[in-house]
Structures are given as C-alpha cells and as structure tokens.
N, CA, C and O atoms as a printed pandas DataFrame, in Angstrom:
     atom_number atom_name residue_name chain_id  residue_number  x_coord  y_coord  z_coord
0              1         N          UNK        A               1   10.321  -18.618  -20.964
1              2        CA          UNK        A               1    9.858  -19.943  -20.638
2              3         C          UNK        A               1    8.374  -20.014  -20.943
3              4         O          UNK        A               1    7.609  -19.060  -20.802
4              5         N          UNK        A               2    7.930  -21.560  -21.492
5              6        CA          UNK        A               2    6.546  -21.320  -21.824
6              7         C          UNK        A               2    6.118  -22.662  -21.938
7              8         O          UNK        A               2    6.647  -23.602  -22.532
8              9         N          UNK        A               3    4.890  -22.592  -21.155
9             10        CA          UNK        A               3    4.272  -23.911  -21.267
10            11         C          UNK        A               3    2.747  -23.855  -22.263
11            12         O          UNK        A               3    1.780  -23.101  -22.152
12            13         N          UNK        A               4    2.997  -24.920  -23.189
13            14        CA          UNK        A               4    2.271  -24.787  -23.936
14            15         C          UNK        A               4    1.226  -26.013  -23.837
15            16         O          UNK        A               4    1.612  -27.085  -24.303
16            17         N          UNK        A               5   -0.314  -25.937  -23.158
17            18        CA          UNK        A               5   -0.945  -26.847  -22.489
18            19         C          UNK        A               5   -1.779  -27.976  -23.800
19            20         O          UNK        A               5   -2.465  -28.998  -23.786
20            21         N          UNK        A               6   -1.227  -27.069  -24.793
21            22        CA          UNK        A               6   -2.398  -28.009  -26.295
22            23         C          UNK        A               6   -1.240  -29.260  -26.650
23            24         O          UNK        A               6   -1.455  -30.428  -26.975
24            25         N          UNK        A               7   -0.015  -28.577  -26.466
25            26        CA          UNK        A               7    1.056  -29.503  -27.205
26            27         C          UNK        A               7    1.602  -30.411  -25.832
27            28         O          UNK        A               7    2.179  -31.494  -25.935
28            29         N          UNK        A               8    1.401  -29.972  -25.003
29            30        CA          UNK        A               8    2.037  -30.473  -23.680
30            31         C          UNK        A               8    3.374  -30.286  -23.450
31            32         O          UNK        A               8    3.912  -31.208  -22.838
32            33         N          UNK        A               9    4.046  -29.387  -23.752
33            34        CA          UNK        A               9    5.385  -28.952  -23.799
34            35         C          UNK        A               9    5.963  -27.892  -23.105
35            36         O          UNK        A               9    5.274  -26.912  -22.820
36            37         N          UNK        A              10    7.117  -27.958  -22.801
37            38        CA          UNK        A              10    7.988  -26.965  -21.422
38            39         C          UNK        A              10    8.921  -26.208  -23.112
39            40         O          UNK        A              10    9.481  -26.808  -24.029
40            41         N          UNK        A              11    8.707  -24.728  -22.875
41            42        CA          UNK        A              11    9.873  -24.569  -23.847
42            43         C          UNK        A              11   10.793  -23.615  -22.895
43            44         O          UNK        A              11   10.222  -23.122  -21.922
44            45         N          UNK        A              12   12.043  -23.344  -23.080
45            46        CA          UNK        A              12   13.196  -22.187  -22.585
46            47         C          UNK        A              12   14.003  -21.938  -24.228
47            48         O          UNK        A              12   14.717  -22.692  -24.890
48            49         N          UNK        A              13   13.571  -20.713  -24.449
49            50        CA          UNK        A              13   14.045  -19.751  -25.117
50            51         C          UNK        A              13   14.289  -20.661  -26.995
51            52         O          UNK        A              13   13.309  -20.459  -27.712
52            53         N          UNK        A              14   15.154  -21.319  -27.508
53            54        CA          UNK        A              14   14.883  -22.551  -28.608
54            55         C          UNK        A              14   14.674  -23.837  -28.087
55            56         O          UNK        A              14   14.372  -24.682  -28.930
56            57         N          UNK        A              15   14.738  -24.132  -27.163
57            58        CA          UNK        A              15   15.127  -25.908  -26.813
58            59         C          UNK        A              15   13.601  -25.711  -26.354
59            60         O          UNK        A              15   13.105  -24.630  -26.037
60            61         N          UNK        A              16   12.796  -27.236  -26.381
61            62        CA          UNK        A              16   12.169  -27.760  -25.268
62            63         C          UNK        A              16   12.053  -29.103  -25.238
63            64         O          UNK        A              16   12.703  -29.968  -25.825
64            65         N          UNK        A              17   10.829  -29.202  -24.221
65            66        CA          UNK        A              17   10.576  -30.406  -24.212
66            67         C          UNK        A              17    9.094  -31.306  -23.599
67            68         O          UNK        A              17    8.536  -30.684  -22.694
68            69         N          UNK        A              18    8.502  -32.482  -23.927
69            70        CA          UNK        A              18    8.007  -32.569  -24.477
70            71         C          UNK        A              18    7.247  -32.558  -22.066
71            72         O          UNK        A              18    8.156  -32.690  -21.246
72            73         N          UNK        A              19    6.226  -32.451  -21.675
73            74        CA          UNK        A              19    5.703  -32.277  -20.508
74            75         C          UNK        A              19    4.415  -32.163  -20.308
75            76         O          UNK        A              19    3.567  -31.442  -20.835
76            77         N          UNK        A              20    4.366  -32.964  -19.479
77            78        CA          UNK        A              20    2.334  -33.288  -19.161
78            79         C          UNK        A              20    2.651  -33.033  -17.995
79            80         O          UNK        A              20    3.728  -33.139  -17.407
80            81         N          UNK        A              21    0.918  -32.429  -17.437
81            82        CA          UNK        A              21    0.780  -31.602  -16.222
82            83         C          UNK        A              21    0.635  -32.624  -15.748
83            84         O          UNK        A              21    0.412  -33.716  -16.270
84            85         N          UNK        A              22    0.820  -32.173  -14.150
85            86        CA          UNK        A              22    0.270  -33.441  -13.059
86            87         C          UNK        A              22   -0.460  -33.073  -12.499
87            88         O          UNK        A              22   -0.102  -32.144  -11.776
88            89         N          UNK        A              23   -1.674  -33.412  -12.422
89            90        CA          UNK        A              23   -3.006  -33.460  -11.994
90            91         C          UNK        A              23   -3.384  -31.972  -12.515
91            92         O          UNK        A              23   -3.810  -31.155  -11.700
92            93         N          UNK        A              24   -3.224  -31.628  -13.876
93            94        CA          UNK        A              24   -3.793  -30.735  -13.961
94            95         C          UNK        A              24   -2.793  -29.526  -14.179
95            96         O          UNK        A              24   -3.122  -28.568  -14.878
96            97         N          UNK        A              25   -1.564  -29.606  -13.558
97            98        CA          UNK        A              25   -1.051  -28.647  -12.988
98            99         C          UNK        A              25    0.422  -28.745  -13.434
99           100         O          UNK        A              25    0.843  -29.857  -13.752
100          101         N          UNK        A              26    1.251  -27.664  -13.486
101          102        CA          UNK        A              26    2.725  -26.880  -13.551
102          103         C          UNK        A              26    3.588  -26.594  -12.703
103          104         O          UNK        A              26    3.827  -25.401  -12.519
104          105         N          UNK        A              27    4.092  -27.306  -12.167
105          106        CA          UNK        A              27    4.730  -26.100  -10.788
106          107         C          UNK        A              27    6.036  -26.012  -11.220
107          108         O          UNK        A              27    6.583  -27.006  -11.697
108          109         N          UNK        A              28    6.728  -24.740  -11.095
109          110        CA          UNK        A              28    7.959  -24.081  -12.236
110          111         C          UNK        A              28    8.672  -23.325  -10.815
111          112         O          UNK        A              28    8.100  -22.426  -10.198
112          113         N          UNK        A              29    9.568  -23.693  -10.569
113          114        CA          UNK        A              29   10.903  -23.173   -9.369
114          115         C          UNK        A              29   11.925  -22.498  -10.183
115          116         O          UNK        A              29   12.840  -23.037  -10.805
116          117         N          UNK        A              30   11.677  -21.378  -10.105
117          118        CA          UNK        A              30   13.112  -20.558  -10.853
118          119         C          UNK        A              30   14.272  -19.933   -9.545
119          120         O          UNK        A              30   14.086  -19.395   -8.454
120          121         N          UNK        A              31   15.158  -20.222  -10.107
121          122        CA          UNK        A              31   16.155  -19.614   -9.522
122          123         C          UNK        A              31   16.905  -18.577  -10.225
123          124         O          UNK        A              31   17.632  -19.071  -11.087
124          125         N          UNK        A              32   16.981  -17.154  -10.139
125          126        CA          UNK        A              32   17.495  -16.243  -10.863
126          127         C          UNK        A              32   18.706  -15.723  -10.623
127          128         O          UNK        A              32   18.991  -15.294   -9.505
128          129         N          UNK        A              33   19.530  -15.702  -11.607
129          130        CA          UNK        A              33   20.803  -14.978  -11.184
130          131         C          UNK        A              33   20.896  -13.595  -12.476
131          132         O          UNK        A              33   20.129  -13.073  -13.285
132          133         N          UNK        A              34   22.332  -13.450  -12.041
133          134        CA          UNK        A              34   22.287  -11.982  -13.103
134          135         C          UNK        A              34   21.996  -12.811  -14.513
135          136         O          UNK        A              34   20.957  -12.564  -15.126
136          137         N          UNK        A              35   22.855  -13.717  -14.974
137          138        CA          UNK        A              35   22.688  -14.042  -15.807
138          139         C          UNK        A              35   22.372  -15.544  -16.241
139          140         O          UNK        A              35   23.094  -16.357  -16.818
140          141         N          UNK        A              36   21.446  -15.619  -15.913
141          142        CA          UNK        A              36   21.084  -17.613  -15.759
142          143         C          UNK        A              36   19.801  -17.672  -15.086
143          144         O          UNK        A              36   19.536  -16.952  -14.123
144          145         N          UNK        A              37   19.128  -18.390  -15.505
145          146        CA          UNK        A              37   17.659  -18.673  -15.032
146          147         C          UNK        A              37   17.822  -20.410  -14.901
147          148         O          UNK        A              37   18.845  -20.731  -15.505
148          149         N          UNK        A              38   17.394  -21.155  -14.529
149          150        CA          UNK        A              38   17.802  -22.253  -13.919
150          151         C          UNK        A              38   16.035  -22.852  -13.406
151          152         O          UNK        A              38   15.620  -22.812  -12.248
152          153         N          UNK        A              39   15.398  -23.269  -14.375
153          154        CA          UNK        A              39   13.901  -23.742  -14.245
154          155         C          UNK        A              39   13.758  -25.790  -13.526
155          156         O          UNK        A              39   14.234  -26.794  -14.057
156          157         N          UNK        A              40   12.948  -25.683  -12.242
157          158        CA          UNK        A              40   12.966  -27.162  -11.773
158          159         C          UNK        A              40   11.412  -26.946  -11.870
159          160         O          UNK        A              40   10.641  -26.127  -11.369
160          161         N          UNK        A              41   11.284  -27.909  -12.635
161          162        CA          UNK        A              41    9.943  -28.612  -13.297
162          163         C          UNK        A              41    9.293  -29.833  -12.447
163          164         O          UNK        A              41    9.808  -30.949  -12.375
164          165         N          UNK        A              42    7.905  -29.394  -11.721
165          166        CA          UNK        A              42    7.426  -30.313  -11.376
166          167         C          UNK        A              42    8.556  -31.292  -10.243
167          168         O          UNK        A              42    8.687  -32.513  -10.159
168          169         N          UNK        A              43    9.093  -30.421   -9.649
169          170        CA          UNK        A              43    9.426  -30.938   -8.093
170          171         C          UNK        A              43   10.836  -31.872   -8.793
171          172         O          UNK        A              43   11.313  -32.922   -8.361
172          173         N          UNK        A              44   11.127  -31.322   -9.614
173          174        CA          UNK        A              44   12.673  -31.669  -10.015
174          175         C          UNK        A              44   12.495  -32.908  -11.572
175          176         O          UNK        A              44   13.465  -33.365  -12.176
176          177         N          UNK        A              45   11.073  -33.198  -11.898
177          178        CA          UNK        A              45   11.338  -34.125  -12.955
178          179         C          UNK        A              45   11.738  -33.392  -14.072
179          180         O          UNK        A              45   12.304  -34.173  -14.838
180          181         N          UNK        A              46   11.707  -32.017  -14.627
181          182        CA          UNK        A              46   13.281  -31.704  -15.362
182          183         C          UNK        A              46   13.281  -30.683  -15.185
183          184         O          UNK        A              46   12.299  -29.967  -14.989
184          185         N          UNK        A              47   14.429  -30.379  -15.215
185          186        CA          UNK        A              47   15.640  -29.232  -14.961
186          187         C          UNK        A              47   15.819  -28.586  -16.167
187          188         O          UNK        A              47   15.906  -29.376  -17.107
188          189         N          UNK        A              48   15.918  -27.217  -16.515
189          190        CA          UNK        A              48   16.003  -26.552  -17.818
190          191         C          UNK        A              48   16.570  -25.125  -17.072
191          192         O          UNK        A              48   15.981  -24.214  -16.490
192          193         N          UNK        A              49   18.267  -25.428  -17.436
193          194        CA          UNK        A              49   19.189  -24.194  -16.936
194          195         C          UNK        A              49   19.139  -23.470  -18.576
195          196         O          UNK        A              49   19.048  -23.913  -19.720
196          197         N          UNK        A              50   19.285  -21.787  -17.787
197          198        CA          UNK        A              50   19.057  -21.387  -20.050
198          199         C          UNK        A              50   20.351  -19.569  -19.027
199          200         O          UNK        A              50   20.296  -18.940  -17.971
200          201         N          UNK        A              51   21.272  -19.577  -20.326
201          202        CA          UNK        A              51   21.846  -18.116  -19.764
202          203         C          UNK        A              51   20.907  -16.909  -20.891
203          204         O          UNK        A              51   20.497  -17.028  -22.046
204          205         N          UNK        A              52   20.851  -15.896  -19.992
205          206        CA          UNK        A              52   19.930  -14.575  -20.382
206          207         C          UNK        A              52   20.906  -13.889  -20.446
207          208         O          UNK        A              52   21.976  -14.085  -19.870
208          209         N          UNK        A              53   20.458  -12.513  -21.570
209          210        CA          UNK        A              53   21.231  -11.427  -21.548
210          211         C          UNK        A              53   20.249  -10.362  -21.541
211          212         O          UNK        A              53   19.620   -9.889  -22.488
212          213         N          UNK        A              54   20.223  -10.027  -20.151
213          214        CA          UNK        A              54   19.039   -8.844  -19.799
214          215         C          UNK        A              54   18.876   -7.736  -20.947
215          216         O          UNK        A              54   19.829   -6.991  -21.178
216          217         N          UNK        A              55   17.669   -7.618  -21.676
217          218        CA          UNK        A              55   17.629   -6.364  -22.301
218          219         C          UNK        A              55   17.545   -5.164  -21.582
219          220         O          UNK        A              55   17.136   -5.029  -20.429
220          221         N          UNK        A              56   17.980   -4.265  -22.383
221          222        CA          UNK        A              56   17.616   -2.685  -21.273
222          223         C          UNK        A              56   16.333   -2.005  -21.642
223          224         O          UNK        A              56   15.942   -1.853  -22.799
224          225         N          UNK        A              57   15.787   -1.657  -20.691
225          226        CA          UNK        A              57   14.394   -1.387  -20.592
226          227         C          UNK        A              57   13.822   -2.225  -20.652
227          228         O          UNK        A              57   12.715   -1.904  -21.083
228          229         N          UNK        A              58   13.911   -3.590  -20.400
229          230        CA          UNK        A              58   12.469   -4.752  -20.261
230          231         C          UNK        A              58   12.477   -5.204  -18.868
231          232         O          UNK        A              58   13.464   -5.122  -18.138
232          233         N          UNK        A              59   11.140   -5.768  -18.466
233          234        CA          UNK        A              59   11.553   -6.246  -17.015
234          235         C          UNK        A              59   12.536   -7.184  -16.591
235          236         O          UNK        A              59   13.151   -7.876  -17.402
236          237         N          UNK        A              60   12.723   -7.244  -15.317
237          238        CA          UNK        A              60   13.229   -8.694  -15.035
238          239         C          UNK        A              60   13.116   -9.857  -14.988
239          240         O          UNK        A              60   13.937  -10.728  -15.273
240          241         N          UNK        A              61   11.616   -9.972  -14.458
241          242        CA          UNK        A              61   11.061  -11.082  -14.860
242          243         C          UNK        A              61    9.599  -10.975  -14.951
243          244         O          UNK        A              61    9.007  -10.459  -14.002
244          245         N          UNK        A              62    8.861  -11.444  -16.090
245          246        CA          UNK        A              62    7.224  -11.102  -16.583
246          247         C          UNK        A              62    6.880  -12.469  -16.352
247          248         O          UNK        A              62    7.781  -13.294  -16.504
248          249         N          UNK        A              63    5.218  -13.044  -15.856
249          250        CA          UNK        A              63    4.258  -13.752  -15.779
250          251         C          UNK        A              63    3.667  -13.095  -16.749
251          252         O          UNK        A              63    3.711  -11.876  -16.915
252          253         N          UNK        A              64    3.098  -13.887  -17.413
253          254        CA          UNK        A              64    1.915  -14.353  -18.747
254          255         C          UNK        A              64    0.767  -15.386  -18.708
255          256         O          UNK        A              64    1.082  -16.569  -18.577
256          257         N          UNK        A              65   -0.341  -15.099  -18.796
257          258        CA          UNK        A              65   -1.032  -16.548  -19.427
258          259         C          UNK        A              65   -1.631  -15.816  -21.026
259          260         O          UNK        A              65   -2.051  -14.684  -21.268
260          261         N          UNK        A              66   -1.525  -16.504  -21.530
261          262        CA          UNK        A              66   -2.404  -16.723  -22.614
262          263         C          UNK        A              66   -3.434  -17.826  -23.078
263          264         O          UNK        A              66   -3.084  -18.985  -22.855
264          265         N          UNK        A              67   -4.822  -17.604  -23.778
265          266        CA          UNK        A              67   -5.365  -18.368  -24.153
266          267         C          UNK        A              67   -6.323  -19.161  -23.286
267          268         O          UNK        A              67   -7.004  -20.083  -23.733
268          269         N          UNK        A              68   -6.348  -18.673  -21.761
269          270        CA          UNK        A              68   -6.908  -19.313  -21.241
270          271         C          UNK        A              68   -6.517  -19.242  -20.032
271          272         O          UNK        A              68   -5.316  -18.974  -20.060
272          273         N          UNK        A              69   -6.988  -19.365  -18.680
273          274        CA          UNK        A              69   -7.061  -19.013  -17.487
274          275         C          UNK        A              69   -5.725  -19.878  -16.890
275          276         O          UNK        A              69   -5.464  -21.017  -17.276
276          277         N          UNK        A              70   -4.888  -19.104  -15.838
277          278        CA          UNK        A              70   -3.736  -19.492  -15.291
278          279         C          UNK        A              70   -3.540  -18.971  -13.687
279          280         O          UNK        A              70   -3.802  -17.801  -13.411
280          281         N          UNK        A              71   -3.076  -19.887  -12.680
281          282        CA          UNK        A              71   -3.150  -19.208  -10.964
282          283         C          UNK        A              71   -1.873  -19.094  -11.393
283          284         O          UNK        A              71   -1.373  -19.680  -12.352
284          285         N          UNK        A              72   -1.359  -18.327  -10.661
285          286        CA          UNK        A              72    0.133  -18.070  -10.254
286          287         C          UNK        A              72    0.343  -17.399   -8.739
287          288         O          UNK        A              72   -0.285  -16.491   -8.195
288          289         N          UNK        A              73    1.531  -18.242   -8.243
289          290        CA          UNK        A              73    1.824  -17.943   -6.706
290          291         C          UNK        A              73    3.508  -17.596   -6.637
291          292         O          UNK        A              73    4.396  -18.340   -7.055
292          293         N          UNK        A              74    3.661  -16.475   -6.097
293          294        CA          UNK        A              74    4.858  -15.769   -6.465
294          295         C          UNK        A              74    5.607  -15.696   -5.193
295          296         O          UNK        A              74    5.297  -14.836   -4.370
296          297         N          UNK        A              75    6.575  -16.534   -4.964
297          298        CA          UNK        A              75    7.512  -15.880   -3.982
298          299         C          UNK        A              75    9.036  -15.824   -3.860
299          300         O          UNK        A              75    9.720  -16.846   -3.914
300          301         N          UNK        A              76    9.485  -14.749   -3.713
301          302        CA          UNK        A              76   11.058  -13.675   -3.972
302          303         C          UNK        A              76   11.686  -13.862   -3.147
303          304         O          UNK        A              76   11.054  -13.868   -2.091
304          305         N          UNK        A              77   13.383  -14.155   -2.981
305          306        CA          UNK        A              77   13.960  -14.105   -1.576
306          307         C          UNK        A              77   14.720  -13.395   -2.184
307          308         O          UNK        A              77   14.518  -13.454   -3.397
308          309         N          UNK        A              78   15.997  -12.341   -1.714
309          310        CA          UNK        A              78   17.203  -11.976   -2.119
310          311         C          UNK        A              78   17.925  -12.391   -1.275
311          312         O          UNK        A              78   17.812  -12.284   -0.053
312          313         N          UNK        A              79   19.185  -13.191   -2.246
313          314        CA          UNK        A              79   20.124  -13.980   -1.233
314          315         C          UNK        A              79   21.112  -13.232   -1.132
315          316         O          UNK        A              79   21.166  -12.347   -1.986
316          317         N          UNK        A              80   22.095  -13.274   -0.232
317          318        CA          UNK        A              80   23.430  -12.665    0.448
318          319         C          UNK        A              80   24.561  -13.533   -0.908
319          320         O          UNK        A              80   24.376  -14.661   -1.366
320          321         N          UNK        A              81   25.278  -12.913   -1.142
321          322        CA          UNK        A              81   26.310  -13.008   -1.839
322          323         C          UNK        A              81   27.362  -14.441   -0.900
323          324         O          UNK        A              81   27.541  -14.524    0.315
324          325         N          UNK        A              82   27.748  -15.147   -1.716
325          326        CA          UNK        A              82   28.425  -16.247   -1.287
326          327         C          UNK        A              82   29.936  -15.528   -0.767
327          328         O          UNK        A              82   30.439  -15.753    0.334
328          329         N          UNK        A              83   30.387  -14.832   -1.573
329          330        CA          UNK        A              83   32.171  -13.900   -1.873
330          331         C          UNK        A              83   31.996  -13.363   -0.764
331          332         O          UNK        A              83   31.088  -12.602   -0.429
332          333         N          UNK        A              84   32.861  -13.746   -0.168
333          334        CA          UNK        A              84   33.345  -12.786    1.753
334          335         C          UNK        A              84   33.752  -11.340    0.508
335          336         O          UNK        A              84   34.042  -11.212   -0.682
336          337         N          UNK        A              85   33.491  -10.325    1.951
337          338        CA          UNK        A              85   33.168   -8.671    0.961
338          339         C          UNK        A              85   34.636   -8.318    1.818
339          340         O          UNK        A              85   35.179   -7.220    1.687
C-alpha cells in the first residue's frame, strides 16, 4: 500500500486511486488476516480490500516513508478465532 503525496493517490498492490489528504493528513485502518489486508481510508471514505500471498522470509507487515518526513501510530490487537474449537 502506498500513498503517494505529489500525485495525491492511495495505491494497493496494481489498482489505485486517486486521494487528497485531509488537513494534511492519511489515516489508513488495516485489518489483517492470513490472507487479505482490507485498507479503510480516512474514516471509511474508501475501502481498498487486496488478497496477499505472504512471501517466505519477508515481514508481515513493513511501515515506510519515503521522500520526506512521515508520523506513524501503530496499534495491534490479536483477535480470538470466530470457529468454536
């Protein structure tokens, strides 16, 4: 996923689309599963579901900025499995 602040654009993996910050700003809600990343943009004005196929040996999930200064605020839950065990 990549926001590109010159073009004003949200990309996931080939697709994107076209996104201006609000007030400045990005706010990106991922929801991770084994295989599906599921991006809510800016408090739900768009939604960009994309399926992954984890490489082996790369992380799970990497933060980046490039080109220029970026905050990032990170927070993880692990959820309980929906499937009675």
């Amino acid at each position: 996923m990549v926001y590109n602040c010159k073009l004003q654009t949200f990309r996931v993996g080939n697709g994107g689309t076209p996104l201006k910050a609000q007030g400045g700003k990005v706010r990106v809600r991922l929801l991770v599963d084994r295989n599906t990343i599921e991006a809510f943009v800016n408090d739900g004005r768009l939604y960009m579901p994309t399926k992954v196929v984890p490489a082996e040996g790369k992380p799970a999930l990497e933060l980046t900025a490039k080109g220029g200064p970026a905050k990032a605020s990170v927070e993880a839950y692990t959820l309980k499995s929906a499937w009675r065990q």
